[in-house]
N, C-alpha and C positions, 0 to 999 in steps of 0.2 A: 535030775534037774530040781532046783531047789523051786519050793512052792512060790506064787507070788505074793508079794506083800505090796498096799495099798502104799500110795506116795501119801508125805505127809502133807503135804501144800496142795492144798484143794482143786486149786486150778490147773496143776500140771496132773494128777489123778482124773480130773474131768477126762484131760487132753486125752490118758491114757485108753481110758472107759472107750472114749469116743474111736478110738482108731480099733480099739479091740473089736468094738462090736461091727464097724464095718468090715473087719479082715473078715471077720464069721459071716457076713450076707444079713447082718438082723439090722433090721427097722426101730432103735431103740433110739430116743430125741430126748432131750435135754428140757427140763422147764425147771420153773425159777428163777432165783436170781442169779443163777451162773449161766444160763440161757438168755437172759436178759444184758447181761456183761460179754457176750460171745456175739453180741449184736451191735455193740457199741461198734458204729463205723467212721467216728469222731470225736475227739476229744471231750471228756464232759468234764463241767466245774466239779469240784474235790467236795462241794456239798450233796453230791449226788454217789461218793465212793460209800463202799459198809461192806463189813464180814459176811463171808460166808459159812456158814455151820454144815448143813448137808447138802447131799447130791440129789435130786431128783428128775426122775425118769417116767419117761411113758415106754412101754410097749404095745407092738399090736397082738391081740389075745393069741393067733394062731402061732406067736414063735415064742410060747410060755413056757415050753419043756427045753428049747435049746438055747432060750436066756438064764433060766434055773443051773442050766450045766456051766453058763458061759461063763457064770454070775463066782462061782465055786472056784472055777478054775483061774479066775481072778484075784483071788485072795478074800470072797467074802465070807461070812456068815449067815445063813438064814435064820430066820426066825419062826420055826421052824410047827409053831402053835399058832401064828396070827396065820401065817399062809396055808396052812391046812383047813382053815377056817375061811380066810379070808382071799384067798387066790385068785381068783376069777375077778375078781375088783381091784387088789392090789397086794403088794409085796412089801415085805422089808427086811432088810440085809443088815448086818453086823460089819463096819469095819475096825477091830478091835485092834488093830495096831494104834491105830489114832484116836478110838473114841467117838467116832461117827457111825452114823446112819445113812442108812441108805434108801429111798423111798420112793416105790414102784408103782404107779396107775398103771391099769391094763386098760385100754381101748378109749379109755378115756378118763375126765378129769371130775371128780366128786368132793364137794365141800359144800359150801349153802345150796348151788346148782348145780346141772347134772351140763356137761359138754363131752356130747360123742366125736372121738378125734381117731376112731380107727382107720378112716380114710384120708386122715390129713397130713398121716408121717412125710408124706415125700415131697412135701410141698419145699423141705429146708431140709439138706443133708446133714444138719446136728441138731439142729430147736427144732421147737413149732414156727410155726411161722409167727412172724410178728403180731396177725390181729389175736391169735389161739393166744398167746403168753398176755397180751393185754385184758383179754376175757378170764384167763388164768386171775389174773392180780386183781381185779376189777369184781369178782362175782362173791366176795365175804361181807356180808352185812355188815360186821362189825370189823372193818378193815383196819389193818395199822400200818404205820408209820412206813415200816419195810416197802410193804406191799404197794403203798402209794408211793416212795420213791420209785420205787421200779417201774411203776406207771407211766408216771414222768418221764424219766428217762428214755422209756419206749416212744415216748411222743413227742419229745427234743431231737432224737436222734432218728425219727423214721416221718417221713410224708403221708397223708392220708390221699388214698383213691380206691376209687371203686374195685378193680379186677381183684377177682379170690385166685392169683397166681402169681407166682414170681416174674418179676417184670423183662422187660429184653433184657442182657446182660448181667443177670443175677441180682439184682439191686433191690434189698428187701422196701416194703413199704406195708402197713398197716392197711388191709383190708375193709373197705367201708361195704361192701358188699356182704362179707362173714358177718361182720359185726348185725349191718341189719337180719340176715337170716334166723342168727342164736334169737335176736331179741322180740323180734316184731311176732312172735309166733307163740314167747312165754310172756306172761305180764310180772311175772315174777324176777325172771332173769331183768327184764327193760329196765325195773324199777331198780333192782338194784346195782345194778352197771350203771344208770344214768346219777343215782344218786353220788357214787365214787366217783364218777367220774366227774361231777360239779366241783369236788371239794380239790382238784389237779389246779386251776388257775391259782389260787390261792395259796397253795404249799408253793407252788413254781414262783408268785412273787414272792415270797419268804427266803427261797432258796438259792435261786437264778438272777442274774445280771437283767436289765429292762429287755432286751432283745431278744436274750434266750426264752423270758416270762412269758412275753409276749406271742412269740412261738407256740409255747405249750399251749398257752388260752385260746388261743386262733385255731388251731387244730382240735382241742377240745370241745369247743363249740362248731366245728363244721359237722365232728360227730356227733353231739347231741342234736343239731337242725336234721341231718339226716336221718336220725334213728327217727327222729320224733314224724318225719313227713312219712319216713317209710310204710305203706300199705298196712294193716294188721290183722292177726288171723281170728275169726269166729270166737275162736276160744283164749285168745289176749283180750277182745271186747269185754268178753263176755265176764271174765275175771276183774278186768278191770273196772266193773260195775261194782264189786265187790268193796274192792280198796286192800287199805292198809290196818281195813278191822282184825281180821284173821291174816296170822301170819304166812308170808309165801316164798316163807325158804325152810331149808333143813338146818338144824345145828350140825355142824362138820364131825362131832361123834359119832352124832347118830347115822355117820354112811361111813361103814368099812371100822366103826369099832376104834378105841384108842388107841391114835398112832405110836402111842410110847406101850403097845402093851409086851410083854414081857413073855422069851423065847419058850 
């Protein structure tokens, strides 16, 4: 049998990923911006299309040895010096027919903040679930362009309500419940989700038709009124006494090491 090789069109390779890893029984989910575009359940304006470069994944830690194998038998490459090192947080894969990468979180998702998502795979049988991918985009201090179309996008095309569960009949919706739990508990995480998330009205009237804008800003602000009423813990007070003198995030190097580091 001839080995497999990775498709060269990104989205029919996701497709691929995606069906392989369920034939195997593994719990591997999709984030990014092709997670983000696998949720589009309606049409969106052509100012909200854009490339995609790599594929990225979450696993959960306990199925690291038979996504390693899956990951081979797929047509990858490992890299085979970052994940000897870096394994237990995350992975990265070679796809050398095309030129891509491949890029693995285990249990969860580490860049400015830390979001534990091992018990959240099964919430969506390909992504995270809708509010995990907005907290995904949402939590880079120094966020860009990409990151806040995807934003958007998530909040054009999903409803906000409370239940942290898929609704009757499958029908995604953005979690207002998740959202409050990550944030009301870090003052760090709050500050910088609610900061990103201020600057969504305004790209959306930049970007979007009055209706669709309007949309986005309406739901934007249900979630900042919500986060902001929501309860908060001793130690968000407590920090929050502090401020914005001392910094309260991590540079995304400094967790798991540079992603471009070399095999």
């Amino acid at each position: 049998m001839s080995p497999a090789v990775p498709l060269r069109d990104i989205e029919a390779e996701t497709e691929r990923l995606l069906g392989a890893f369920a034939q195997r029984g593994l719990a591997v989910r999709l984030i990014g911006g092709l997670a983000v575009a696998r949720h589009r359940h309606r049409d969106v304006p052509a100012a909200l299309g854009r490339e995609y470069g790599d594929i990225d994944l979450v696993i959960h830690p306990r199925e690291g040895k038979a996504f390693r194998a899956a990951m081979e038998e797929l047509g990858y490459t490992p890299n085979v010096r970052f994940n000897n090192m870096r394994g237990d947080r995350r992975l990265l894969y070679g796809d050398e027919a095309n030129d891509r990468k491949l890029d693995v979180f285990v249990g969860g998702f580490q860049m400015c903040h830390s979001l534990d998502l091992a018990d959240r795979l099964g919430l969506h049988p390909e992504t995270l679930a809708p509010a995990d991918l907005l907290l995904t985009k949402l939590q880079v201090v120094e966020v860009n362009l990409k990151d806040l179309t995807d934003a958007l996008t998530i909040l054009l095309t999903h409803e906000v309500a409370p239940p942290d569960a898929p609704a009757p009949g499958g029908d995604d919706h953005v979690s207002l419940d998740r959202l409050v739990r990550v944030t009301s508990s870090d003052w760090g995480w709050y500050t910088t989700f609610t900061d990103n998330l201020s600057r969504l009205p305004g790209l959306a009237a930049e970007l979007l038709p009055g209706p669709a804008a309007e949309t986005v800003a309406g739901r934007a602000a249900g979630i900042a009124d919500g986060l902001a009423a929501a309860p908060k813990s001793l130690k968000w007070r407590a920090r929050g006494k502090v401020g914005r003198r001392i910094p309260w995030y991590e540079l995304p190097d400094e967790i798991g090491g540079p992603i471009g580091a070399q095999p």
